[in-house]
N, C-alpha and C positions, 0 to 999 in steps of 0.2 A: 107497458112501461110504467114504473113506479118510481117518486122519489124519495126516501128515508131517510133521517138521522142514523149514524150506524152509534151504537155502545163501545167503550173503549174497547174492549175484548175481539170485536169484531172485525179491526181494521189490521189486526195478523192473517187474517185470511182474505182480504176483500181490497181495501183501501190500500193498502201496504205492497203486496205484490204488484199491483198496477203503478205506480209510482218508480218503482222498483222498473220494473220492463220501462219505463219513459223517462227514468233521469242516470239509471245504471246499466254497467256492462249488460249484456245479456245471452244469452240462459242464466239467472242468478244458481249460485250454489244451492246443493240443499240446504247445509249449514244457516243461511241467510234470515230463512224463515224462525230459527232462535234466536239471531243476533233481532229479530222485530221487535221480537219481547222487551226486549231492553230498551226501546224506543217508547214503550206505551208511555210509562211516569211522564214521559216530557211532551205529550201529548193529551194529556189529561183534562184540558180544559180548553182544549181546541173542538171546534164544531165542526162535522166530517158528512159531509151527503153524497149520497151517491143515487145513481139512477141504474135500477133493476130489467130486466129483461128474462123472463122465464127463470128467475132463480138466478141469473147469471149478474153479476156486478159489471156495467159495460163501460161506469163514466163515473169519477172521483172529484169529491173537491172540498178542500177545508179552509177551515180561517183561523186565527190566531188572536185571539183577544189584547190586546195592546196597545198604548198609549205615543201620542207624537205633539210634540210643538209646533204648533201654527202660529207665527209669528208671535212668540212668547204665550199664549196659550196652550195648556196641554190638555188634548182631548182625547176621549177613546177612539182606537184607529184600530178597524180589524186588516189583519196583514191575511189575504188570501196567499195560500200553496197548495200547493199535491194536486194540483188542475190537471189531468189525466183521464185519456178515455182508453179502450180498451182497441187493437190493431184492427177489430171487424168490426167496430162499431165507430171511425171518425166518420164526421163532419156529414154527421146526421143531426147535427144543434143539440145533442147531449149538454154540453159545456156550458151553452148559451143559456140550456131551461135551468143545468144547475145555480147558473152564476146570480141570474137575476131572482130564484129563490133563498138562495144564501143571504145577498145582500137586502133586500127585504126584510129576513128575520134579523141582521143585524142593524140595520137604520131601525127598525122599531126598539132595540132593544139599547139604541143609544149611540151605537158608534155613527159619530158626526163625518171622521174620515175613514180610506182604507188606501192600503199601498198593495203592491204587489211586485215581480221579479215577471216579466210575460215570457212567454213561449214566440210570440210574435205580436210587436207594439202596437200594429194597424189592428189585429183584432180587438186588444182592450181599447183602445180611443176609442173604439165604436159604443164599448161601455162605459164611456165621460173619464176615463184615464190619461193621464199628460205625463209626459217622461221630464226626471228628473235628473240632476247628475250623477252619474257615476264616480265612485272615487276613483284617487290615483294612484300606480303603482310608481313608486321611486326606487330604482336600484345602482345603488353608490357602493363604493371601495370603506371600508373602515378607514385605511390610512388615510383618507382624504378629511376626514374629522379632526385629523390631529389638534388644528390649533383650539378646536374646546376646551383640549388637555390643557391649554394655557390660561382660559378666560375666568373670569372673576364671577361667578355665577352664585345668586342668593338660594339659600335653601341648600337640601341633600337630596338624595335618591335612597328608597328602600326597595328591598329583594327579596323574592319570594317565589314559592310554586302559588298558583292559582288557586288551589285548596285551599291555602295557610291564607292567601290574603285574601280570600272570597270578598267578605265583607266590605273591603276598603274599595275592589274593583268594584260591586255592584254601587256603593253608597255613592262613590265621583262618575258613576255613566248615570246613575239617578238627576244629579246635579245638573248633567250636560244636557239631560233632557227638558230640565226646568228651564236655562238658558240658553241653548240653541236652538234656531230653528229649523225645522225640517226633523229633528231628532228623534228617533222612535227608538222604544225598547220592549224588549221580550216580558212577557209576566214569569213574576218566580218561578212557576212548573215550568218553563222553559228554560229560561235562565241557569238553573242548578246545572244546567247537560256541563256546562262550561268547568264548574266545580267540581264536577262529579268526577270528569274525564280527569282531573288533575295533569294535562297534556301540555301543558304552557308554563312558563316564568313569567311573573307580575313587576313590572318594574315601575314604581312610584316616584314621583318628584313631590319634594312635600315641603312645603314653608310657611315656617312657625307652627307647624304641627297640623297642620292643612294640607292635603292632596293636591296640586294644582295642576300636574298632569299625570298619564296612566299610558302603558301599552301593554298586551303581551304577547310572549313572541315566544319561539322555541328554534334550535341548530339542527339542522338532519345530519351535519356530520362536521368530524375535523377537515378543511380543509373545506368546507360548502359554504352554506349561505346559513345566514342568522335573517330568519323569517317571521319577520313582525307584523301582528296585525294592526288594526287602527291605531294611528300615533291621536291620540287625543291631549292635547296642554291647553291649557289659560292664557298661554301667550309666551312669546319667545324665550323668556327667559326657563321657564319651565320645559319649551322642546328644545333648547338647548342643553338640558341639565340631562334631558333623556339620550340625544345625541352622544352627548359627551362619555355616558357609560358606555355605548357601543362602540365607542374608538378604542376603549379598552380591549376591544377583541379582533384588536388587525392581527394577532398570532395564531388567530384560532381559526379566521374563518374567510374566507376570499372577498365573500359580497354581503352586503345586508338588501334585504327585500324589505320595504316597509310600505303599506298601507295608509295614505293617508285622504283627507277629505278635498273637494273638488278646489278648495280656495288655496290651500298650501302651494306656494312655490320653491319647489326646494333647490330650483337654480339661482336662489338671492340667499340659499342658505351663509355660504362659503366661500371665500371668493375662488378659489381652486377646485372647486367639489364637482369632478365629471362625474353626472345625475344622467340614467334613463329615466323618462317618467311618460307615462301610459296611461292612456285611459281606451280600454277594449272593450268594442262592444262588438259582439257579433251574434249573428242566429244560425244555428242554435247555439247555447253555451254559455255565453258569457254576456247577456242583457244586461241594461242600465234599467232603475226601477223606473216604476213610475205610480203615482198616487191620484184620488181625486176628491171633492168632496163628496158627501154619502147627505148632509143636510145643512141647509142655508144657518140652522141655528153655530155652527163652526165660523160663521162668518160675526156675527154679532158680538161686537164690542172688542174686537180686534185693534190694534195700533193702528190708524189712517190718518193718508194727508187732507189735506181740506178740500176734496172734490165731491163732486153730485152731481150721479149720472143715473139714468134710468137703464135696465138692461130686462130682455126677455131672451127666459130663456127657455130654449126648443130643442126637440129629439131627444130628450129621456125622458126614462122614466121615476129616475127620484126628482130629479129639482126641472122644476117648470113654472110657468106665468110670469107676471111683470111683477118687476121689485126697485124700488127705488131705492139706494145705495147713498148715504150720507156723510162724511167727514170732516162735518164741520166740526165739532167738537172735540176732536183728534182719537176717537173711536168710533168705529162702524156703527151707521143705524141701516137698518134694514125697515122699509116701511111700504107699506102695500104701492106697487107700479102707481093707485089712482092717484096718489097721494101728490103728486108732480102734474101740474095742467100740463096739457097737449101742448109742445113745441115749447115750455118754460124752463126743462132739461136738456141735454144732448140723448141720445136715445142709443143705446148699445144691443144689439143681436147677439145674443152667444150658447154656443152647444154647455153642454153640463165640462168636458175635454178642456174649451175655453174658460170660462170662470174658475176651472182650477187653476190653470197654468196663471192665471195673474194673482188668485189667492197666492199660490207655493210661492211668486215671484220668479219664474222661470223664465218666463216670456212677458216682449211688453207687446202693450196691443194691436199695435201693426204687426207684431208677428203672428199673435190671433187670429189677425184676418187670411195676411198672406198663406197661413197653415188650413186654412178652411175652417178654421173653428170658431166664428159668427164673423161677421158684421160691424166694423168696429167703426165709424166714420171720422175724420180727422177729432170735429169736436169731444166727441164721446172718448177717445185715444186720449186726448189731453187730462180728460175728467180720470179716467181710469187709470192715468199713469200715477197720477197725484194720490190719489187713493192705496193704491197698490205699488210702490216702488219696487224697484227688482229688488231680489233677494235670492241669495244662492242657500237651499236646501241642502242638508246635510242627513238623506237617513241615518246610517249607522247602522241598524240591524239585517242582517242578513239573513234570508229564510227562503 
C-alpha cells in the first residue's frame, strides 16, 4: 500500500470514478467519463490523495482550499470531499490513514480550520469534528406574499442570469464571509463552476447602489416550483424586497422552495404565510456539516467575554497539552496551561470534537460534557460560557 498526491489529469481515471460509484447512480454511463473532464478546471487547486494497492486506486480523498469566519475572523479552512474507498477495499482504515495525512499536510501549510459534509458523524468526531447546523428548507405559496406587493420598502431589486451578474454575486458572498459567522466560501477555480453553468437567475436587492441582499434560483416549469437557493439579506428590509419579487410570480408557479440559514424564521415572516420549513438530516444523503479546529492559533485573538479557564486537551492528534484561555481583555490569549498556578483557575478536559463545538458556538459546555466530549466541571462551564457565548454558524458552501 502507497499513499500519493494524484496530478490533475489523473483523477479522470482514479479519483473521479470512485466518487462517482459512492455519491452516484450506478453503473455510471460511458458518456460520464467525458462529462469528468469538464470537472478538472474546478478542481484545480484541490489536493487529491489517494491510497494504491498493486496499481489499483482502492481509497480517495480531497480538500478544498477555502476560507471561513470564526467569529469575525476569516481564516484558511480546508473543506474535505470525495472521501471514498473503493467496494473491496472498506473499512480496512484506508480513509483514516488518508484523512490524518491530508490534514497534516494541510495544518502545516496553514489551514487553522476545516469543515466537511460526513458520510457518517460518529466517525469524524473521532477525528475532533462537531456538527453544525444545517440550513433550512422553506416551502410557501407565492400568493401568500401578496401583502409585500403593498409594503413600503427602501432600495430596488436587480435581475439577471448568473453570467451577467457573476461579479456582484461573488463581491456580496465575499462580504458575508467578512461578516458572518460560520461563513465559508469556495476559491475562484471553484467558484466559476456557478458562472460558467450560467443555470440560475441572480436576483439583487440593492440600496443606494449597494447590494444588501442576493439569491439565485431558477423555475423547472410552468405551473412548478421557483427553486431558490440561499436567501442571503442584510436584514429584513432587504429579504423582504427579495420576497416581494417572488409574489410577482403567483401566475407562473405553484410553490417557491427557498433555502435559507438556520436562524431565519419564516413563520414571523407574514402573518397568513402557510410555511413548510425543514431541516433533514439523514444518513446516508442528506448530512448536516460539521467543522473543527485544524490549530489553537484560530483561537487567538478572537472576540471573548472575560473568562479564564485552563483546558487540557486529549485524544488528538493535532491540538493537545494544557492551555490557558484568557478574556480579560475582550480578545482570546492563549498562554502555556503553566502559566495558571495549580487550582487558581477552574480546570476543563476536552477532546479536540469539544473545543470546537464551543469555539463555532454550537454547544455550551454542559452539553460538552453530556456528549462525552471532555470534562467540563460546573466552574470551568461558567468560565467557558463567558468566553465562548453561543453562536449559530452559518456555513453556506456546499461541497
Amino acid at each position: 500500500m502507497r499513499i500519493r498526491r494524484l496530478a490533475a489529469e489523473e483523477r479522470l481515471t482514479t479519483s473521479f470514478p470512485l466518487q462517482a460509484y459512492a455519491f452516484e447512480a450506478s453503473p455510471m454511463a460511458a458518456s460520464r467519463t467525458e462529462e469528468f473532464r469538464e470537472y478538472l478546471p474546478y478542481n484545480a487547486g484541490n489536493r487529491t490523495l489517494v491510497v494504491e494497492d498493486d496499481g489499483l486506486t482502492t481509497a480517495a480523498v480531497s480538500a478544498i482550499p477555502m476560507r471561513q469566519n470564526l467569529r469575525g475572523r476569516v481564516l484558511p479552512m480546508a473543506g474535505v470531499a470525495g472521501v471514498t474507498t473503493h467496494p473491496l477495499a472498506r473499512r480496512r482504515g484506508h480513509v483514516r490513514t488518508l484523512l490524518e495525512r491530508l490534514l497534516d499536510e494541510l495544518r502545516e501549510e496553514g489551514h487553522a480550520l476545516s469543515a466537511l459534509y460526513p458520510f457518517r458523524a460518529s466517525f469524524y468526531e473521532r477525528f475532533g469534528y462537531v456538527g453544525l447546523p444545517r440550513r433550512r428548507t422553506a416551502v410557501f405559496s407565492p400568493a401568500d406574499l401578496a401583502p409585500l406587493l403593498r409594503a413600503e420598502l427602501p432600495g430596488d431589486v436587480s435581475w439577471e442570469r448568473i453570467g451577467a451578474g457573476w461579479a456582484t454575486w461573488r463581491g456580496y458572498t465575499e462580504r458575508q464571509l467578512r461578516e458572518r459567522h460560520g461563513f465559508a466560501i469556495f476559491p475562484e477555480f471553484r467558484a466559476v463552476s456557478l458562472r460558467d453553468r450560467d443555470d440560475r437567475w441572480l436576483l439583487t436587492a440593492v440600496r443606494d447602489g449597494v447590494p444588501v441582499g442576493a439569491v439565485t434560483y431558477r423555475i423547472d416549469d410552468h405551473g412548478g416550483e421557483l427553486i431558490a437557493d440561499d436567501l442571503l439579506a442584510d436584514d429584513p428590509y432587504a429579504r423582504a424586497s427579495l420576497l416581494r419579487f417572488f409574489a410577482h410570480h403567483v401566475d407562473q408557479v405553484d410553490r417557491i422552495r427557498v433555502e435559507l440559514p438556520a436562524d431565519e424564521l419564516p413563520e414571523l415572516w407574514l402573518t397568513d404565510l402557510a410555511v413548510h420549513v425543514e431541516a433533514r438530516v439523514s444518513r446516508p444523503g442528506s448530512p448536516a456539516p460539521m467543522a473543527r479546529l485544524l490549530s489553537l492559533d484560530a483561537l487567538a485573538g478572537l472576540p471573548a467575554g472575560t473568562g479564564r479557564v485552563r483546558v487540557e486537551l486529549v485524544g488528538d492528534r493535532w491540538l493537545a497539552g494544557a492551555h490557558l484561555l484568557d478574556g480579560a481583555t475582550g480578545r482570546l490569549e492563549l498562554l502555556p496551561g503553566e502559566s495558571a498556578a495549580a487550582g487558581s483557575v477552574p480546570t476543563a478536559t476536552l477532546t479536540a470534537a469539544g473545543l470546537s463545538a464551543l469555539a463555532y458556538g454550537v454547544l455550551d459546555p454542559v452539553e460538552v460534557a453530556i456528549r462525552g466530549l471532555g470534562e467540563v466541571p460546573p466552574d470551568a462551564a461558567g468560565e467557558l460560557r463567558r468566553i465562548f457565548p453561543r453562536a449559530l454558524p452559518y456555513l453556506f458552501a456546499d461541497f
